[in-house]
KETORGU-187989 format. One record per residue (C-alpha): residue number from 0; z, x, y. Coordinates in steps of 0.2 Angstrom, whole numbers, plus 2048, in hexadecimal, padded with zeros to 3 digits. Example, Ala and Ser with C-alpha at 12.3 -4.5 7.8 and 13.67 -1.06 7.14 Angstrom:
% KETORGU-187989
+-----+-----+-----+-----+
:   i :  pz :  px :  py :
+-----+-----+-----+-----+
:   0 : 827 : 83E : 7EA :
:   1 : 824 : 844 : 7FB :
+-----+-----+-----+-----+
This chain:
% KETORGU-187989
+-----+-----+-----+-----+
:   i :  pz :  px :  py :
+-----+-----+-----+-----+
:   0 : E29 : 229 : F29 :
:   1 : E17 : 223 : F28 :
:   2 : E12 : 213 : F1A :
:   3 : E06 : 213 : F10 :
:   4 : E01 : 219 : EFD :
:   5 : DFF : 228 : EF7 :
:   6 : DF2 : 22E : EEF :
:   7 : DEE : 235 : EDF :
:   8 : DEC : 244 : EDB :
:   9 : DF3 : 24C : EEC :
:  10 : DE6 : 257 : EF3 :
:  11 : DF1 : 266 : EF9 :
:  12 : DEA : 272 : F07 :
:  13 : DEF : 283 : EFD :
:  14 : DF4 : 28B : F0E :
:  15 : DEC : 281 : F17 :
:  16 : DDA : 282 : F15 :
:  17 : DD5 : 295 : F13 :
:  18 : DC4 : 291 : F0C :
:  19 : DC0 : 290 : F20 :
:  20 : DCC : 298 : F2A :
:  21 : DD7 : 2A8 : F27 :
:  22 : DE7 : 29F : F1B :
:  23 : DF6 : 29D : F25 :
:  24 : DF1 : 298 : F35 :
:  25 : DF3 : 28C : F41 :
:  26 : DE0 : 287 : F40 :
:  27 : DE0 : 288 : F2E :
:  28 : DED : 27A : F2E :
:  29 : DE5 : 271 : F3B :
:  30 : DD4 : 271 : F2F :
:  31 : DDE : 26B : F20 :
:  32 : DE6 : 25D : F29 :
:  33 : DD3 : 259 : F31 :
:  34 : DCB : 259 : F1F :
:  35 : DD9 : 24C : F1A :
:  36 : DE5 : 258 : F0F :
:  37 : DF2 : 24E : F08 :
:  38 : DFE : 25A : F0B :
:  39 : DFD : 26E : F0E :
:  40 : E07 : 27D : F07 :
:  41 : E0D : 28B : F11 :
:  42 : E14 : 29B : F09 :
:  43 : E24 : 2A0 : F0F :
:  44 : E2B : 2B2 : F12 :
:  45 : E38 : 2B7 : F1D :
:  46 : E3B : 2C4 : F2D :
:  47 : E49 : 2D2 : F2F :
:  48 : E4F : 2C5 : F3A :
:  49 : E50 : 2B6 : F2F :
:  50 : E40 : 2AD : F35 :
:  51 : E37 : 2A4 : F28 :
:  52 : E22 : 2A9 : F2B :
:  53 : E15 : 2A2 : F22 :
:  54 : E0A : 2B2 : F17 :
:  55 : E04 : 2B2 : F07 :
:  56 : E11 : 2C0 : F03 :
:  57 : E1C : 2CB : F0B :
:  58 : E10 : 2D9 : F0B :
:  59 : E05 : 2D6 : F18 :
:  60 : DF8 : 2E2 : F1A :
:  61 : DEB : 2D6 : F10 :
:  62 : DEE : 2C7 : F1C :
:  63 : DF0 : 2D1 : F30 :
:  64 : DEB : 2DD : F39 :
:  65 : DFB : 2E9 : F36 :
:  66 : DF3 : 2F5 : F2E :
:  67 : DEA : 2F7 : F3F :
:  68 : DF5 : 2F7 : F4C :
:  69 : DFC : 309 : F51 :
:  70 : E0E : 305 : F54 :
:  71 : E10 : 2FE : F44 :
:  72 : E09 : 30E : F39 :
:  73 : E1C : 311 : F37 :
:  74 : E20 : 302 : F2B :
:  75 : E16 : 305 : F1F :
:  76 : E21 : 30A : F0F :
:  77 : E22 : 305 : EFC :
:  78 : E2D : 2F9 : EF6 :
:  79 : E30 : 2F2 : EE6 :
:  80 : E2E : 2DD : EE7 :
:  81 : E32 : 2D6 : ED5 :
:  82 : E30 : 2E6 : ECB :
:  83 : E20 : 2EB : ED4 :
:  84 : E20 : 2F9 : EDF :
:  85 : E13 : 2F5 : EEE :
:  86 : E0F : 2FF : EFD :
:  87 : E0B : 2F6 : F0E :
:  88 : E13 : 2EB : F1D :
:  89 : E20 : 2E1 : F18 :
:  90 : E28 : 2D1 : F22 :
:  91 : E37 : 2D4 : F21 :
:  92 : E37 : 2E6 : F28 :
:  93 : E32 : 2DE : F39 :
:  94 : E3A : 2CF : F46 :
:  95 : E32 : 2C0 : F48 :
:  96 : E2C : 2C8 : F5B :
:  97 : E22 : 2D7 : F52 :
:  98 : E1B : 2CC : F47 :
:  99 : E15 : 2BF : F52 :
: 100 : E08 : 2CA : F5A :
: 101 : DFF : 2CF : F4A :
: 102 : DEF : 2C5 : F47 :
: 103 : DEA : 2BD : F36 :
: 104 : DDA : 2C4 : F2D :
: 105 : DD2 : 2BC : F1E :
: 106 : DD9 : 2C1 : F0D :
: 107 : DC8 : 2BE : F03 :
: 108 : DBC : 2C5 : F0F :
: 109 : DB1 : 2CB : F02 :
: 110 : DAF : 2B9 : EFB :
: 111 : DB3 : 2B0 : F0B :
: 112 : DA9 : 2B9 : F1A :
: 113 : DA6 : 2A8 : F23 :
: 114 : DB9 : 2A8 : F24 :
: 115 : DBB : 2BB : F27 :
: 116 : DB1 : 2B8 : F39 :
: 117 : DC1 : 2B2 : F3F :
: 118 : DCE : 2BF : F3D :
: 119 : DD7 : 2C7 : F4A :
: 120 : DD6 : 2B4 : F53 :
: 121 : DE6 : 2AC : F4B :
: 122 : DF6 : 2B3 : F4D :
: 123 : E05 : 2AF : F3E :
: 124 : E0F : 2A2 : F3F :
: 125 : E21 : 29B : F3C :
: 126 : E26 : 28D : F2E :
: 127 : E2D : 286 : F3E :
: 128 : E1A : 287 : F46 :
: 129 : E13 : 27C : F36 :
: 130 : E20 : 270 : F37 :
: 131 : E1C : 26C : F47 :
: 132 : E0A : 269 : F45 :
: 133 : E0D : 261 : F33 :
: 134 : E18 : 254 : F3F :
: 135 : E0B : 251 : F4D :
: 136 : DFE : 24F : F40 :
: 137 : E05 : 244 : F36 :
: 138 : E07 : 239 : F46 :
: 139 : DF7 : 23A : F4C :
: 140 : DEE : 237 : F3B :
: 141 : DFB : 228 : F37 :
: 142 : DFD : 22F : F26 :
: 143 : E09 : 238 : F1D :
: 144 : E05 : 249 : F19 :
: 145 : E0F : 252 : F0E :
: 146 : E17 : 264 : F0C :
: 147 : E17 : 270 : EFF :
: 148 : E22 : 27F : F04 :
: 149 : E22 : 28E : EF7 :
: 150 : E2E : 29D : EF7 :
: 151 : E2A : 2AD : EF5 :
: 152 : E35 : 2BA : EEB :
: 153 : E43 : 2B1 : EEF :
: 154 : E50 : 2BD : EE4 :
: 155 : E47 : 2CB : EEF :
: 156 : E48 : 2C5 : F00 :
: 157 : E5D : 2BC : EFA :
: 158 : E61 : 2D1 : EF6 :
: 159 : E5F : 2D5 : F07 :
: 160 : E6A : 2C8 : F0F :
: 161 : E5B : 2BD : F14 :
: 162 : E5D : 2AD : F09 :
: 163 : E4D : 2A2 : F09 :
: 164 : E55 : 294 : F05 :
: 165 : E60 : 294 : F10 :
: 166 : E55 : 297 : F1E :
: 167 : E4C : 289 : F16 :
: 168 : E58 : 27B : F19 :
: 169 : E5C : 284 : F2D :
: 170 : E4B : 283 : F30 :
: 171 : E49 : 26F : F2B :
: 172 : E58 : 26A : F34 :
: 173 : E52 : 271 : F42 :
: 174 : E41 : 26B : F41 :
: 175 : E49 : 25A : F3E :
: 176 : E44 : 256 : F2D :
: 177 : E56 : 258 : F29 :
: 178 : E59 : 25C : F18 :
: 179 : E47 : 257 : F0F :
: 180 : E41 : 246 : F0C :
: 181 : E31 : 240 : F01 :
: 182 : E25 : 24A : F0C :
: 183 : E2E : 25B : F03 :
: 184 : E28 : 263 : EF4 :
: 185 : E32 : 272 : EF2 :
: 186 : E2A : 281 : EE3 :
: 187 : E2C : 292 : EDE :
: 188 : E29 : 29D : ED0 :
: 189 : E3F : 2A0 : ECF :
: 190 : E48 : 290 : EC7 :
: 191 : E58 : 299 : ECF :
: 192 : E53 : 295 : EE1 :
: 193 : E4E : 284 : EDD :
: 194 : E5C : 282 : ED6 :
: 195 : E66 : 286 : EE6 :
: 196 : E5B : 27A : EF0 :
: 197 : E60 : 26D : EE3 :
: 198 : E73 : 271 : EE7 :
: 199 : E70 : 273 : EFC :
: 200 : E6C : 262 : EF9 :
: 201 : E59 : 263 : F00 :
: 202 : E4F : 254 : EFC :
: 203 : E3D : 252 : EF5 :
: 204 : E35 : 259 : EE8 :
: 205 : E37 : 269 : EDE :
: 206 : E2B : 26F : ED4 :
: 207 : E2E : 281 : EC8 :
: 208 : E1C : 28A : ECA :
: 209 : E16 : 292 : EB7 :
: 210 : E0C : 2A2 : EB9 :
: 211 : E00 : 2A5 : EAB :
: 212 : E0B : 2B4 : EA4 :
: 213 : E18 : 2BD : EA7 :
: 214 : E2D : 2B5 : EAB :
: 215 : E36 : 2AF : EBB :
: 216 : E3C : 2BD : EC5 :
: 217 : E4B : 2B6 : EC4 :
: 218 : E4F : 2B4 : EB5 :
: 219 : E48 : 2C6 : EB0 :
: 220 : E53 : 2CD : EBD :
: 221 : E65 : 2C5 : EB6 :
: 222 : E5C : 2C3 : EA3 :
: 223 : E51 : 2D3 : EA2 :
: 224 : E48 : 2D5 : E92 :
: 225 : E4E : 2C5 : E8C :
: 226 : E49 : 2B9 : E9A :
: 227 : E41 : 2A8 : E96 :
: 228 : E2C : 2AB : E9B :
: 229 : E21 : 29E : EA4 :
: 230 : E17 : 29B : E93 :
: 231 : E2A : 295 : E8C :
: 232 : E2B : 288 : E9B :
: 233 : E18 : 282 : E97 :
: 234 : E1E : 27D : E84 :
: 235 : E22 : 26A : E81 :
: 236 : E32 : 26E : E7E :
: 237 : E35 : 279 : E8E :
: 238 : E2D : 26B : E99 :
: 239 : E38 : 25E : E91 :
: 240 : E49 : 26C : E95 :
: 241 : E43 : 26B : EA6 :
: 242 : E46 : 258 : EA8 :
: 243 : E53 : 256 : EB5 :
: 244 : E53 : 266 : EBB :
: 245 : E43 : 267 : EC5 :
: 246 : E38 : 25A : EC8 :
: 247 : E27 : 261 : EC3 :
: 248 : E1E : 271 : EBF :
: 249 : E0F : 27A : EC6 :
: 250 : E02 : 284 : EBA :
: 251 : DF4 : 28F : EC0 :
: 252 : DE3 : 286 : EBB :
: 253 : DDF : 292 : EAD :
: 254 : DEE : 288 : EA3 :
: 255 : DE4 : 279 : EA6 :
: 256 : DCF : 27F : EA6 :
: 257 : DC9 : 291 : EA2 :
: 258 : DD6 : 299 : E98 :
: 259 : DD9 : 29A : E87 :
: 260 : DD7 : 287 : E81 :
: 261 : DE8 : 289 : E73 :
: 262 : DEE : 276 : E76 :
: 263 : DDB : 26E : E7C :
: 264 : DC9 : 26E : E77 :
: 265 : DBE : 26F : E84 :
: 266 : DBD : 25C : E88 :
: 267 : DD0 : 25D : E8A :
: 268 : DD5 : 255 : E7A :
: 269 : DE6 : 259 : E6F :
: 270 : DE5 : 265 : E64 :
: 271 : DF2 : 269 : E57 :
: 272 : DFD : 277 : E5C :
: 273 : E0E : 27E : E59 :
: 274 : E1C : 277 : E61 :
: 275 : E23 : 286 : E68 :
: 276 : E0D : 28A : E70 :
: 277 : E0D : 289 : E84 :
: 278 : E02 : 279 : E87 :
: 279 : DF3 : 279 : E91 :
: 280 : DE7 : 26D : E98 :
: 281 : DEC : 259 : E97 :
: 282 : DF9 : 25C : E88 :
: 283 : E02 : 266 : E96 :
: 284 : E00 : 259 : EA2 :
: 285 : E05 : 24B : E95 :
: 286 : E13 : 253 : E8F :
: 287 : E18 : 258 : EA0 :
: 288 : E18 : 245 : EA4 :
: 289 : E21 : 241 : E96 :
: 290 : E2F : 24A : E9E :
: 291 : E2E : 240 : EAE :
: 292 : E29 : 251 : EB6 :
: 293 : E18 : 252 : EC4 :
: 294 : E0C : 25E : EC0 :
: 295 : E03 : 266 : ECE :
: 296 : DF5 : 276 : ECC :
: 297 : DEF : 284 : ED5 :
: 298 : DE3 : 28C : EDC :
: 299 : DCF : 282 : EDC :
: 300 : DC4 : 28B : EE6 :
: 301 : DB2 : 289 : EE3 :
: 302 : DAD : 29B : EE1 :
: 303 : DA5 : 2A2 : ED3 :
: 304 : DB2 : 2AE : ED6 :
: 305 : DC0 : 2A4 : ED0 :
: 306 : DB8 : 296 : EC6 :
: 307 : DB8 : 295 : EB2 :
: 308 : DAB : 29C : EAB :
: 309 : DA2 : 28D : EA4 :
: 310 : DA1 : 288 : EB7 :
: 311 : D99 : 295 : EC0 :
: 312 : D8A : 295 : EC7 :
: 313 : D7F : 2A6 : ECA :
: 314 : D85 : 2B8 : ECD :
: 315 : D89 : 2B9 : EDC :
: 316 : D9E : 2B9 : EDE :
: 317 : DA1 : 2AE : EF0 :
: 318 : D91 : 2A3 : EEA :
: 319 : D97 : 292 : EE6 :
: 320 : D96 : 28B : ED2 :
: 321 : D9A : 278 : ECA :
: 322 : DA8 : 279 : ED5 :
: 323 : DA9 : 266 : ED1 :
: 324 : DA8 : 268 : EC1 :
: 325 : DB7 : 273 : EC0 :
: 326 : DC2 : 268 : ECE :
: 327 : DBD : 257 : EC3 :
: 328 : DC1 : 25C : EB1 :
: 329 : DD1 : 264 : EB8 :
: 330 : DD5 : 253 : EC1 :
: 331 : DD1 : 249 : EAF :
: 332 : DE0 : 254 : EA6 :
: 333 : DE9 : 247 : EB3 :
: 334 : DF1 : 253 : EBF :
: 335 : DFF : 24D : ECB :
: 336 : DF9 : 259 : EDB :
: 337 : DE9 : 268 : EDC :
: 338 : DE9 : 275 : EE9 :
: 339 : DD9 : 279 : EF0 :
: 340 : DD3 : 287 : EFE :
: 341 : DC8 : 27A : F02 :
: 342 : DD1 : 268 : F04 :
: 343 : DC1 : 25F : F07 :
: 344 : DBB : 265 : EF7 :
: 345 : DC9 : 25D : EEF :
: 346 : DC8 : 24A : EF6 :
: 347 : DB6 : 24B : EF1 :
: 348 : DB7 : 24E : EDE :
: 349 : DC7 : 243 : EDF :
: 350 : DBA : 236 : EE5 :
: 351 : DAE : 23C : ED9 :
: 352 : DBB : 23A : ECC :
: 353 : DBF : 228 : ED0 :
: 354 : DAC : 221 : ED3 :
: 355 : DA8 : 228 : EBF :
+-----+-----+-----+-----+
């Protein structure tokens, strides 16, 4: 392992950097690492042989050229993924050799037609394929650069006999990073299957990701009606529960900036709320501190698309607003990590954060 400090927040390439290159593929990793990510985070789904690929869900039609390719017509079905019932390509009805001649497209091509010129060019790739070059570019840029893997539908994909976490610690041990060191960060929206990492013994960090509504799938499925919902984990008391049990938590931005402001004014400051009110903004982060628990936020992009209101900039959709604006007074609420589609943009208002 390499020396050296890290910084603060860690700027995390949200797969990879998609703001340029279709997400999930080799030369969007190879860009984040060039634009000096601090660490970069794959999505991982699994084959119908057990092969752990990197796609924003197992439903691939958005993401590939399946929905193309004539001796695939046959595959398309409806399944139901965590209650939902969605029609498509799924990983896990293919093998790993089937897969691998598919070719990534851009998921926000309507936003994104800069990076949309490049589908067809990319092909998927293996968690095994990112390891790799998250190893040799760590060596050639002398600096450590972290990994944030995330499991997708994990109760889903352990139903039918294909464990993620247990193709998980396979893959690391064949990849030789053993079990996980400091380099790891481990997160998913199911406590349950970090929970099982925990107990495999895989090292690092793991960090329970918050949705902005709804409950764990998880959960739901063993808990029904009755299970415990993300806004129940945002409360002070359900960030000091988890305490020792995860080691940090990861909200979507509109807990933080551009949603309802229940625990924050507009310039971030405390307000008085009920003790039992999920937290937003920097009595979130502060009181996920107080729990010794990181807290890491998804996704900043600089689109007027997916920016606050108060930040945007014009009428047009893909046209870029205040994006720094946005990135900074998110970065003031004193965030642990920010994942950015464009990691470039990220060191620069961390820079600009530190130079006001």
């Amino acid at each position: 392992m390499l020396p050296g400090p890290v910084e603060h927040p860690l700027v995390i390439g949200h797969r990879g950097a998609p703001g340029y290159r279709p997400e999930h593929t080799e030369a969007a990793y190879r860009l984040a690492f060039a634009l000096g990510a601090d660490a970069v985070e794959p999505d991982l789904v699994a084959t119908r042989d057990g092969v752990l690929v990197l796609r924003h869900e197992n439903e691939i039609s958005g993401t590939t050229d399946v929905a193309s390719r004539a001796e695939f017509a046959s595959r398309r079905t409806t399944r139901e993924i965590d209650g939902r019932a969605l029609t498509g390509w799924f990983t896990e009805d293919f093998t790993w050799a089937e897969l691998s001649t598919l070719r990534a497209t851009e998921r926000l091509g309507g936003i994104r037609p800069q990076s949309a010129t490049f589908d067809g060019r990319y092909p998927v790739i293996r968690f095994r394929d990112l390891l790799r070059l998250l190893d040799a570019a760590t060596e050639e840029s002398r600096r450590n650069i972290r990994l944030v893997a995330e499991f997708k539908h994990a109760t889903y994909f352990a139903s039918l006999g294909l464990p993620l976490d247990e193709l998980f610690a396979a893959e690391l041990a064949a990849a030789g990073w053993s079990r996980g060191d400091d380099r790891l960060i481990s997160e998913a929206f199911e406590p349950t299957l970090l929970d099982r990492l925990r107990d495999a013994g895989i090292g690092g960090t793991r960090v329970l990701l918050l949705e902005d509504r709804g409950a764990p799938w998880d959960l739901v499925a063993a808990d029904g009606a009755a299970a415990r919902t993300y806004d129940a984990f945002a409360t002070a008391s359900g960030l000091a529960g988890l305490a020792g049990v995860v080691d940090g938590v990861s909200v979507g931005k509109a807990r933080l900036v551009g949603g309802p402001a229940s625990s924050t004014d507009v310039a971030g400051a405390a307000r008085r709320v009920r003790p039992d009110a999920p937290l937003r903004g920097s009595a979130l982060v502060d009181a996920a501190h107080a729990a010794g628990l990181v807290v890491y936020t998804w996704t900043l992009r600089p689109e007027n698309r997916f920016l606050a209101p108060p930040f945007r900039r014009g009428a047009a959709r893909s046209a870029w607003g205040d994006w720094l604006g946005e990135f900074t007074r998110i970065l003031r609420t004193g965030v642990d990590g920010v994942f950015l589609d464009h990691p470039d943009l990220g060191i620069e208002a961390r820079r600009a954060l530190a130079e006001a």
